[in-house]
C-alpha positions as CSV (number, residue, x, y, z in Angstrom):
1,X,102.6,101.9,90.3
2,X,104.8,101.4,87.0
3,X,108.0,100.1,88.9
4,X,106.4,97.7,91.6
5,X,106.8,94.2,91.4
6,X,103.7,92.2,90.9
7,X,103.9,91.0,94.5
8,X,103.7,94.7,95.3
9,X,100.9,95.6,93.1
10,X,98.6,92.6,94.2
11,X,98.2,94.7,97.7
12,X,95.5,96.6,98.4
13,X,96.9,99.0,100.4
14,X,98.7,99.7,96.4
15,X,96.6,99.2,94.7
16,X,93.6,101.2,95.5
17,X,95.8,104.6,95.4
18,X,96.9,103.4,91.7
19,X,93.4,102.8,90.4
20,X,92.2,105.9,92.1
21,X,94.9,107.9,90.4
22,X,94.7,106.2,87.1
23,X,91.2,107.5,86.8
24,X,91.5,110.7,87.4
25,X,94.5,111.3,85.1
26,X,92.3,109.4,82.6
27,X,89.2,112.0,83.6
28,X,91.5,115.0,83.6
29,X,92.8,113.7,79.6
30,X,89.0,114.2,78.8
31,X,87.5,116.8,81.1
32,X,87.2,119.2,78.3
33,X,84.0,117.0,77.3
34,X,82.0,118.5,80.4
35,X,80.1,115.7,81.3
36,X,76.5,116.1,83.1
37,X,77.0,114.3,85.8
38,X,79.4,111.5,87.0
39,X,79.1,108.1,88.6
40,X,81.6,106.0,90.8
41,X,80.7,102.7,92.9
42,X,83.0,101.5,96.1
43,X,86.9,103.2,95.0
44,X,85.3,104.8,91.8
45,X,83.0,107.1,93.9
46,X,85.8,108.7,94.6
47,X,86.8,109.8,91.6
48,X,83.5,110.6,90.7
49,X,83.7,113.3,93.8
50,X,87.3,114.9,92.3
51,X,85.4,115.0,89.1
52,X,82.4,116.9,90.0
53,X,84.6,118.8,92.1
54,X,83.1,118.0,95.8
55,X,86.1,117.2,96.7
56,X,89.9,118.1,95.7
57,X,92.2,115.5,94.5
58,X,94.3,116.2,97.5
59,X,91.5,115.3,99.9
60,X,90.0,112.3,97.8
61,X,94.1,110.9,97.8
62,X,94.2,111.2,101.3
63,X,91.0,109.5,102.0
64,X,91.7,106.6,99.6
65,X,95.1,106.1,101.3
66,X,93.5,105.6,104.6
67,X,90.4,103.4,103.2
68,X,93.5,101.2,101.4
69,X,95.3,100.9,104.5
70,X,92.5,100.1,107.0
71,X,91.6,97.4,103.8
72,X,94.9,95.9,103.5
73,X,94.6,95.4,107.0
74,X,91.5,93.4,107.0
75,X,92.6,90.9,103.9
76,X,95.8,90.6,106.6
77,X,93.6,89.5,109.6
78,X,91.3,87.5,107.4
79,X,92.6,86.5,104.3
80,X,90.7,86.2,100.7
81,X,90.6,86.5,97.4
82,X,88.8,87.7,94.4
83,X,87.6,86.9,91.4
84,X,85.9,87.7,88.2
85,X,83.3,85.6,86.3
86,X,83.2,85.8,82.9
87,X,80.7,84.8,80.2
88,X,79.2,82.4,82.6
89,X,75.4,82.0,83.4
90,X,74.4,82.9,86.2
91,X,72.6,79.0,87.6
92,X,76.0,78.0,86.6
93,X,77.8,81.0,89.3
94,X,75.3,80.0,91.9
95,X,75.8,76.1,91.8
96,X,79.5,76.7,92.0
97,X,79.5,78.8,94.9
98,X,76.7,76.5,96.8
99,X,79.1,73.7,96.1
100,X,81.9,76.0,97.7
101,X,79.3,76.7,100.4
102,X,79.3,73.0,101.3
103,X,83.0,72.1,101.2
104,X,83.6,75.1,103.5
105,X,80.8,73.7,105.7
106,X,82.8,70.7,106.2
């Protein structure tokens, strides 16, 4: 996590573990403010679970691990990308990916 190479860190199967584990030491440097409830979506629910304690850290590691694995696998079979749009409207996001849409067609 602070001694990969950038080749390294681009993989899922990396870095899902180091977001997950960024978060929670982030959390644990504020968990004296005793928030009322917590929120995660996709790899942040699980950190949401540690920190509402349903589950342990140990257990939450163990499960990302395995979801980062099984996903590293898929971008292997099919491979993809991602992106993010910023400061865009969104006509604009949709034109561009219908236009995507097409040339894929092709």
């Amino acid at each position: 996590m602070l001694n990969g190479t950038e080749e390294d860190l681009k993989q899922t199967n990396v870095t899902q573990p180091a977001v997950f584990l960024h978060s929670i030491v982030a959390y644990r440097t504020i968990e004296s403010a005793s928030p009322d409830m917590v929120a995660g979506h996709s790899l942040g629910e699980f950190s949401a679970l540690v920190a509402n304690g349903t589950l342990s850290f140990e257990d939450a590691l163990q499960l990302v691990s395995v979801r980062a694995r099984a996903m590293q696998k898929a971008c292997e079979m099919n491979p993809s990308t991602m992106a993010a749009v910023l400061n865009l409207a969104d006509d604009k996001v949709e034109a561009i990916c219908a236009e995507v849409q097409k040339k894929l067609a092709k």
